[in-house]
C-alpha positions in Angstrom: -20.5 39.1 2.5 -17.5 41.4 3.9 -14.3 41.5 2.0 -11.4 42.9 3.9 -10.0 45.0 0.2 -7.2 47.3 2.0 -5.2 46.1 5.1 -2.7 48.5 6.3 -1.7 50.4 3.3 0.6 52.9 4.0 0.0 56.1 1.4 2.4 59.5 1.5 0.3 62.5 0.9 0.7 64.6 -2.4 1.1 68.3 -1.6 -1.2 69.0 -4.3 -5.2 69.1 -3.8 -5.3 69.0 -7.9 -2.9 65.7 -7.9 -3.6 63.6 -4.7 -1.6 60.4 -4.3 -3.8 57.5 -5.5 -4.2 53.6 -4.9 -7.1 51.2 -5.7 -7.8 47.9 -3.7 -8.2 45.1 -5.2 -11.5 43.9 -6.6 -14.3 41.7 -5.3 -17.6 40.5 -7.5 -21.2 41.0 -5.9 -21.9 37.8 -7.1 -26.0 36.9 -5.7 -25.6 40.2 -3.8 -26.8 43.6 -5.7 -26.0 46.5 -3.3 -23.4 47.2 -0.8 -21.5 49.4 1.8 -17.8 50.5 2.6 -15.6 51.1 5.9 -12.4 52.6 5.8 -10.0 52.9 8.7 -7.5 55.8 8.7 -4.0 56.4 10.9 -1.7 58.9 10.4 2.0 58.9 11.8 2.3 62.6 12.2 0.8 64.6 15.0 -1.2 67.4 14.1 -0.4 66.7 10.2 -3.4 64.6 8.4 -4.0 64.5 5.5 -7.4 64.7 3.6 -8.4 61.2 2.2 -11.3 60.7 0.0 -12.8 57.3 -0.5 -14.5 56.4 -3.5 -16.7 53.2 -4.2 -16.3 52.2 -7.7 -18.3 49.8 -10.3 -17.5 47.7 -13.4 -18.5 45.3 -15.3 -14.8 44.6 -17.3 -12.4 45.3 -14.7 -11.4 48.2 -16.6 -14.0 50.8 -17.0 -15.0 52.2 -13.5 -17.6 54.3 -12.0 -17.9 56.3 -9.2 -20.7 55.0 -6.8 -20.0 56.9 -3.9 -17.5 59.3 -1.9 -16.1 60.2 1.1 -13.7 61.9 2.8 -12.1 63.1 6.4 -8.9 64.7 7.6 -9.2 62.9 11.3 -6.5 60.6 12.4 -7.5 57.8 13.8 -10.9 57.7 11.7 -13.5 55.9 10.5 -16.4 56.3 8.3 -18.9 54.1 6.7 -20.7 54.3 4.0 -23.5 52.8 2.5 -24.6 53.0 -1.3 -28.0 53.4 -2.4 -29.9 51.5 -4.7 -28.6 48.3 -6.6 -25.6 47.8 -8.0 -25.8 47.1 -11.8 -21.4 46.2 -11.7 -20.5 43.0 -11.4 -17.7 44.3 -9.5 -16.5 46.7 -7.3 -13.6 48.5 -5.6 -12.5 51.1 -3.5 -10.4 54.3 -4.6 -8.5 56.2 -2.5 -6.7 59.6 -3.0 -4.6 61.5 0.0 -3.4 65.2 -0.6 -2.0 67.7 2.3 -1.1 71.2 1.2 2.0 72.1 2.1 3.0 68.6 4.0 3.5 65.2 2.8 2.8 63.2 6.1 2.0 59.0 5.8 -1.6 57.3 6.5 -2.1 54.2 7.0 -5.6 52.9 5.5 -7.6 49.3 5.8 -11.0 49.1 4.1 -13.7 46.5 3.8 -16.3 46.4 1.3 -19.5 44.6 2.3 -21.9 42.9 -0.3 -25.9 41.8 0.1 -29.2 41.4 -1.3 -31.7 44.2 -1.4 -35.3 43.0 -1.8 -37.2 45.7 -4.1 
């Protein structure tokens, strides 16, 4: 099942590699599924100025403890990237993380992100 997580956030860069700018989307439960994959959308409103943006995929079973499934990132406005995650899931939930940093500049993205849930037959 897709779940549309992030829809046009807007994020300012940090300046600082060692203390990006971070957000989270919301949360969505796998539910019957037990593996998944993650597309995130990026737009920058300055020419020649993007930012780098990781994307992380996160697990947990209490909504408050969460673990790094996978990562990604890209300095390319527009961009996209997908990404799937191997294996199964043992989270009942998951989320996606995203941290935006440009040394020197503090220019705006603009981010939308879908998480997609299903079963993986062992």
């Amino acid at each position: 099942m897709q779940h549309r997580v992030t829809n046009n956030l807007v994020l300012r860069a940090s300046a600082s590699a060692t203390n990006p700018t971070r957000e989270w989307s919301k949360a969505v439960g796998l539910g019957q599924d037990n593996t998944a994959m993650f597309e995130v959308w990026l737009r920058s409103n300055s020419q020649g100025v993007v930012p780098t943006v990781r994307t992380s995929i996160q697990g947990s079973n209490n909504l408050d403890e969460w673990k790094t499934l996978a990562t990604t990132s890209f300095a390319l406005s527009p961009g996209y990237k997908k990404v799937d995650v191997s294996g199964v899931i043992p989270w009942a939930f998951l989320r996606l993380k995203y941290e935006a940093f440009k040394t020197g500049a503090t220019p705006n993205v603009m981010i939308a992100g879908t998480i997609t849930t299903f079963q993986q037959t062992t």
